[in-house]
C-alpha positions in Angstrom: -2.5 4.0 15.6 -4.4 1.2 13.6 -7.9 1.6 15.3 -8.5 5.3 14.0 -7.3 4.7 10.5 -9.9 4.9 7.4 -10.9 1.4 6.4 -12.2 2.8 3.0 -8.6 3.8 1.8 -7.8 0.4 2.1 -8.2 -0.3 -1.4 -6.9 2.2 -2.7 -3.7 2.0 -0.7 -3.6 -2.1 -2.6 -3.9 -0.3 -5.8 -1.4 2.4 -5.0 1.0 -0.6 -4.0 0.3 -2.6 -7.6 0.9 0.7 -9.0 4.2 2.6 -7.6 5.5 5.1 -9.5 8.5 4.6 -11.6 10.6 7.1 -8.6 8.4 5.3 -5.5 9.5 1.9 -7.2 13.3 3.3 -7.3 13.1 3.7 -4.0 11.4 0.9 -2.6 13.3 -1.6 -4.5 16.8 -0.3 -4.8 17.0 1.3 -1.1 14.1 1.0 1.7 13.1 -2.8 1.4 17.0 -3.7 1.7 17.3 -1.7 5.0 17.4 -3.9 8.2 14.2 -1.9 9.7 10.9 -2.3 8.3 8.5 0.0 6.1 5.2 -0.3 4.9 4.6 0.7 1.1 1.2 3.2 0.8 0.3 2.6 4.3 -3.0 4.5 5.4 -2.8 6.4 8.6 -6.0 8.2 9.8 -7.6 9.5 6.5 -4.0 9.4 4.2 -2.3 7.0 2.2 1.3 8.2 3.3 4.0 6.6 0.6 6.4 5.2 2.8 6.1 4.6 6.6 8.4 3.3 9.1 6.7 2.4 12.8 9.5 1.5 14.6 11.3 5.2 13.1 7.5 6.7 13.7 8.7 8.2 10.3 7.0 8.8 7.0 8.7 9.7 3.6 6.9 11.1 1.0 7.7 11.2 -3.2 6.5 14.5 -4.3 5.6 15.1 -8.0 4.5 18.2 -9.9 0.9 18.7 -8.6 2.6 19.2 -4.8 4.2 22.1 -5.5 0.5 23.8 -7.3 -0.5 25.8 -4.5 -3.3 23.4 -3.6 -1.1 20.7 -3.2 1.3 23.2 -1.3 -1.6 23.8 1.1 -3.1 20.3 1.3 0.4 18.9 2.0 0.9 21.2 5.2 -2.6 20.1 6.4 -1.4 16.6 6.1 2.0 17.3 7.4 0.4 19.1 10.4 -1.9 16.0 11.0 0.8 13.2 10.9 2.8 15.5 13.1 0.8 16.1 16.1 0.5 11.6 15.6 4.0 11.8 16.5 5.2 11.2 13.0 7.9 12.7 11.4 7.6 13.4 7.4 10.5 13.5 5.1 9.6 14.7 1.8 11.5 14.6 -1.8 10.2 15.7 -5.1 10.5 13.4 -8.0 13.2 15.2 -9.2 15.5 14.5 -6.2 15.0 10.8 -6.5 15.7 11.1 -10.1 18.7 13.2 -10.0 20.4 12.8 -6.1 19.3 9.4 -5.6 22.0 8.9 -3.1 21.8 11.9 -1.6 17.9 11.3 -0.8 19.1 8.0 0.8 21.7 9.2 3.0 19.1 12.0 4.0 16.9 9.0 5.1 19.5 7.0 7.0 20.1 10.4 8.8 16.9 10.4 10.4 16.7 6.7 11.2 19.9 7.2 13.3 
């Protein structure tokens, strides 16, 4: 999957990293990075920094705040959604507000579909 990704996002994907947002850091820290399978924080696949992605799950989770549910980011999320899919990727998404509120719940969710 590496050789068609776009080198330009590169940098961008670093800065996303150094700056997670206060749900992705939630996340990250308090869940995924304790699991005993490995993801990959703002990992660019093809022409998209996805927020979470799991290669040996082929899985992708995505933290959705208020500009995804705008209808352009409605639209522009199903384009990406459509792309990652026909990779053989599987995307999980959860607004902000899950993470904030059903924490658990979003975990359990993603232990589901790494079973």
């Amino acid at each position: 999957m590496n050789r068609n990704n776009n080198k330009k996002l590169t940098p961008n994907a670093q800065k996303l990293r150094r700056e997670m947002t206060k749900e992705e850091r939630h996340l990250w820290y308090d869940f995924l990075k304790q699991l005993p399978i490995t993801f990959h924080r703002q990992k660019v696949i093809g022409n998209y920094i996805v927020d979470f992605y799991c290669a040996d799950a082929r899985l992708v989770i995505e933290l959705d705040g208020s500009q995804h549910f705008e209808e352009e980011g409605i639209a522009s999320d199903q384009e990406r959604d459509r792309t990652l899919s026909a990779l053989g990727l599987r995307v999980l998404r959860y607004s902000n507000l899950d993470v904030n509120r059903n924490f658990r719940g979003v975990c359990e969710d993603i232990l589901r579909h790494l079973r």
